[in-house]
C-alpha positions in Angstrom: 29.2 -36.1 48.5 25.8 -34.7 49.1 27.6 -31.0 49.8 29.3 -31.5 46.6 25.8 -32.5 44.2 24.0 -29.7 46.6 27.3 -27.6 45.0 26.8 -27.9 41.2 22.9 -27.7 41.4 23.4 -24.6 43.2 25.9 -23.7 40.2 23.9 -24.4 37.5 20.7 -23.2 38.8 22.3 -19.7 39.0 23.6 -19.9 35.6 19.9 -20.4 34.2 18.9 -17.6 36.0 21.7 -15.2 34.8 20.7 -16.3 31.1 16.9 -15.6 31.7 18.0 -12.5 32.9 19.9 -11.6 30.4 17.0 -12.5 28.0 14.9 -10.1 29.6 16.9 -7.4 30.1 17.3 -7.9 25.7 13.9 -7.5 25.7 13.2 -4.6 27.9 16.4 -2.9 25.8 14.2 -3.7 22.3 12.2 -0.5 21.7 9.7 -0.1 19.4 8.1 2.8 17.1 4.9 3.5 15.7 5.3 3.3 11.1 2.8 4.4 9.2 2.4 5.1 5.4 1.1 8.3 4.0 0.5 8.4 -0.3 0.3 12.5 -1.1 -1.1 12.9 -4.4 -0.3 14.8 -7.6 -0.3 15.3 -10.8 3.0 16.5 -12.9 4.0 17.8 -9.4 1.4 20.0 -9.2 -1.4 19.7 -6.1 -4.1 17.2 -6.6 -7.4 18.3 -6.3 -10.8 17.3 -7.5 -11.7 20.8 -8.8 -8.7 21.3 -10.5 -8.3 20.5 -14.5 -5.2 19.3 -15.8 -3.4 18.2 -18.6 -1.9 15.1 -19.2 0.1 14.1 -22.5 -2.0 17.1 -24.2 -5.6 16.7 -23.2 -7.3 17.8 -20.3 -8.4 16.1 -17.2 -10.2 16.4 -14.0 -10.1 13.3 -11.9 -13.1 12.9 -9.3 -12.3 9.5 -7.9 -8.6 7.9 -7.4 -8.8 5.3 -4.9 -6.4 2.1 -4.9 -5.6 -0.5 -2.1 -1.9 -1.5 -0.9 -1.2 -4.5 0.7 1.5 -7.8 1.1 3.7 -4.8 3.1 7.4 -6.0 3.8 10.2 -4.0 5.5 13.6 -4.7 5.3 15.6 -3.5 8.2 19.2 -3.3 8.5 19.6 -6.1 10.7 18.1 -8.9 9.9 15.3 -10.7 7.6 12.3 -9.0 6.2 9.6 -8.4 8.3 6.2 -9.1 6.7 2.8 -7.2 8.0 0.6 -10.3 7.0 -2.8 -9.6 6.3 -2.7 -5.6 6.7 -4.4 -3.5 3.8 -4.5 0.2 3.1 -7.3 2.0 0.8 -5.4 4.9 -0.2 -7.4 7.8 -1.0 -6.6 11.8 -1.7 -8.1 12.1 1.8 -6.6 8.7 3.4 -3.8 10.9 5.2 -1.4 9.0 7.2 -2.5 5.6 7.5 -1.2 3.1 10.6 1.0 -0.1 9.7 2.4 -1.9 12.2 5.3 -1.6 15.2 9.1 -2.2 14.5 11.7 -2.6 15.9 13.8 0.9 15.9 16.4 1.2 13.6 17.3 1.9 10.1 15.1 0.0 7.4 16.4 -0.1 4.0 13.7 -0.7 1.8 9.8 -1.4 1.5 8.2 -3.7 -0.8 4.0 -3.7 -1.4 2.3 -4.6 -3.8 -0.6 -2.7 -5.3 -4.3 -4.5 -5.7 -5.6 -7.8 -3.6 -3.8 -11.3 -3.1 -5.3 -13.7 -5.1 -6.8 -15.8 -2.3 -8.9 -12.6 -0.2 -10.1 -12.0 -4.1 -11.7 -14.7 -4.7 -13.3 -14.9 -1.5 -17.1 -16.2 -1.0 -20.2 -14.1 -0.4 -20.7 -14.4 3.3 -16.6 -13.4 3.8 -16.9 -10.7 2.1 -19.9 -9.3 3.5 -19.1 -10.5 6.7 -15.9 -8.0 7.0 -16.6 -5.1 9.8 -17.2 -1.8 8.1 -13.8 -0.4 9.3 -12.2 -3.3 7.3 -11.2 -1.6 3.9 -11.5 -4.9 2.3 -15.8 -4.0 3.1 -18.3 -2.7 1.3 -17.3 1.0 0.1 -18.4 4.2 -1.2 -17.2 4.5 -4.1 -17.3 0.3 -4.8 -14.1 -1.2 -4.7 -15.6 -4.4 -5.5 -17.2 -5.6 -8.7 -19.8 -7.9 -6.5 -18.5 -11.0 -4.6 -17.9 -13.4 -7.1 -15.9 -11.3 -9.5 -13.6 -9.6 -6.9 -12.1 -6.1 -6.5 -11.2 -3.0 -8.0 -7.6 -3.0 -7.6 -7.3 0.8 -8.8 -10.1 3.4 -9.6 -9.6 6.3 -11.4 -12.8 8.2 -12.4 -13.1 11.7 -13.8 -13.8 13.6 -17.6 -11.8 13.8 -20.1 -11.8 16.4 -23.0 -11.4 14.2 -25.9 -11.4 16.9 -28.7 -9.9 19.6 -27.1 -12.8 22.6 -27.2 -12.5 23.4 -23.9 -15.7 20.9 -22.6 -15.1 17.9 -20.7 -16.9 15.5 -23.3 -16.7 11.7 -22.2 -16.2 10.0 -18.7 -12.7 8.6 -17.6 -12.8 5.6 -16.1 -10.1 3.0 -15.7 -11.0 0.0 -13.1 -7.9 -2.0 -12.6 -9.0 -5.2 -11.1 -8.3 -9.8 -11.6 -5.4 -11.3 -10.5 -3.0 -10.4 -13.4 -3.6 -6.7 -12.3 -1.6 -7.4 -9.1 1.2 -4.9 -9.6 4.3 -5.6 -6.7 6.7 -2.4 -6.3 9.6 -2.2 -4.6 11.7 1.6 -2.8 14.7 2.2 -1.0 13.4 4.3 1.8 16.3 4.5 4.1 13.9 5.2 6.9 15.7 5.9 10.5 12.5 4.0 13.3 12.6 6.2 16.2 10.5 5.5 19.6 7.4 7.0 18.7 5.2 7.7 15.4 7.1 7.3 12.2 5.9 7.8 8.8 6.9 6.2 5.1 6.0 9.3 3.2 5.1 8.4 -0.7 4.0 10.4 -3.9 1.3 9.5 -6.0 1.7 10.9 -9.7 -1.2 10.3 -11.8 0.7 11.9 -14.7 2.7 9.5 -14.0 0.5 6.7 -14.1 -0.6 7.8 -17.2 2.8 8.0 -19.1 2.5 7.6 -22.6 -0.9 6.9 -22.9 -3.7 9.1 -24.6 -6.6 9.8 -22.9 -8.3 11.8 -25.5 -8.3 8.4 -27.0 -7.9 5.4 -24.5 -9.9 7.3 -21.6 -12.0 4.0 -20.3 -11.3 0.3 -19.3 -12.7 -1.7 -17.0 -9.7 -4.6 -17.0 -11.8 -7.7 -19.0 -13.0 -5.1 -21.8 -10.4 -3.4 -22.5 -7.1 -6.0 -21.1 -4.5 -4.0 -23.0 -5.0 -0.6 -21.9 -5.2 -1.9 -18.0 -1.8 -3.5 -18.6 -0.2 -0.2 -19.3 -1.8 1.4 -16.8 -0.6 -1.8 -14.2 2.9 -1.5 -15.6 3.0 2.2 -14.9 2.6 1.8 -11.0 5.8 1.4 -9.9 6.9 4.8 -11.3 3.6 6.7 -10.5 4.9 5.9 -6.4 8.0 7.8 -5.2 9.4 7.8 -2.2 8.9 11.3 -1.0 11.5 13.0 1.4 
């Protein structure tokens, strides 16, 4: 009887250790890759750069400032649920380059979702959080500010530059839009159909300030800083989604 008890331990014991196995060798067979977003910027497709004027719907524009931050990052791979990157945040700038995300799984992804501006809750953050943060934190203190002063949050978006409002050749009056409060919290949405190798990967997106400026007139509406000027922010917010592309 003993022999026989001695028997089915023996049995079962082995069993458990097949299946941890079998765990591990799942997990050593999982590889992983490097993803990383990169935003190149533009305007009407052409090169962006600060020196360059352009011309958006008609009046002419150079842009010295065009900073935003991207955060709440979610990829959807092929297999299985979403994968959220809680708590990561990019400052995109022209100059950002490719900036690191997080590691994956490798495999196909189907689509990203972000959204553009600051969760509600790291906005209305207190004074000593906020200057707390270490400097390499983009949610710090930065030149050019991103942040109104503690208790009124951050710039979601900032565009700065001159505008030539009558059209004499002279840049005449400063553009400035400052998208910032929670109701500026613009979510957007691709289809990337992104292959993860082992390695460094990159989501490659274009930023279109012509775009971000569709239908709007900047020899007119040229300034807002969100609370004085609510309207003009919104169309600018509402214009996001199409100002990003994925670029291939």
């Amino acid at each position: 009887m003993k022999d026989f008890k001695f028997f089915f331990l023996f049995a079962a014991m082995a069993v458990l250790g097949f299946t941890a196995c079998d765990d591990d060798d799942t997990k050593m067979d999982a590889e992983e890759g490097a993803l990383s977003m990169m935003f190149e910027y533009a305007v009407d497709g052409e090169s962006f750069d600060t020196s360059t004027v352009y011309e958006i719907n008609g009046t002419a524009v150079k842009f010295s400032i065009a900073n935003f931050y991207v955060g709440g990052i979610e990829l959807m791979p092929e297999e299985g649920g979403p994968i959220a990157v809680d708590g990561k945040y990019l400052l995109v700038t022209p100059s950002s380059g490719m900036q690191e995300v997080t590691n994956v799984n490798t495999g196909h992804y189907h689509m990203a979702k972000f959204f553009v501006g600051v969760d509600p809750e790291t906005n209305s953050q207190t004074e000593d959080d906020f200057t707390s943060r270490d400097a390499d934190d983009p949610l710090s203190i930065q030149f050019p500010a991103m942040h109104w002063n503690w208790n009124s949050g951050y710039r979601f978006m900032r565009i700065d530059g001159k505008v030539d409002t009558d059209g004499d050749g002279q840049m005449d009056e400063s553009l400035a839009f400052h998208l910032g409060t929670d109701p500026m919290l613009q979510e957007v949405q691709y289809t990337v159909h992104k292959d993860v190798e082992k390695g460094e990967n990159m989501l490659h997106f274009e930023f279109d300030l012509a775009r971000l400026f569709e239908g709007i007139d900047l020899s007119v509406d040229y300034t807002t800083h969100t609370n004085n000027n609510v309207p003009l922010a919104e169309r600018v917010r509402n214009n996001i989604p199409t100002a990003i592309a994925v670029k291939h």
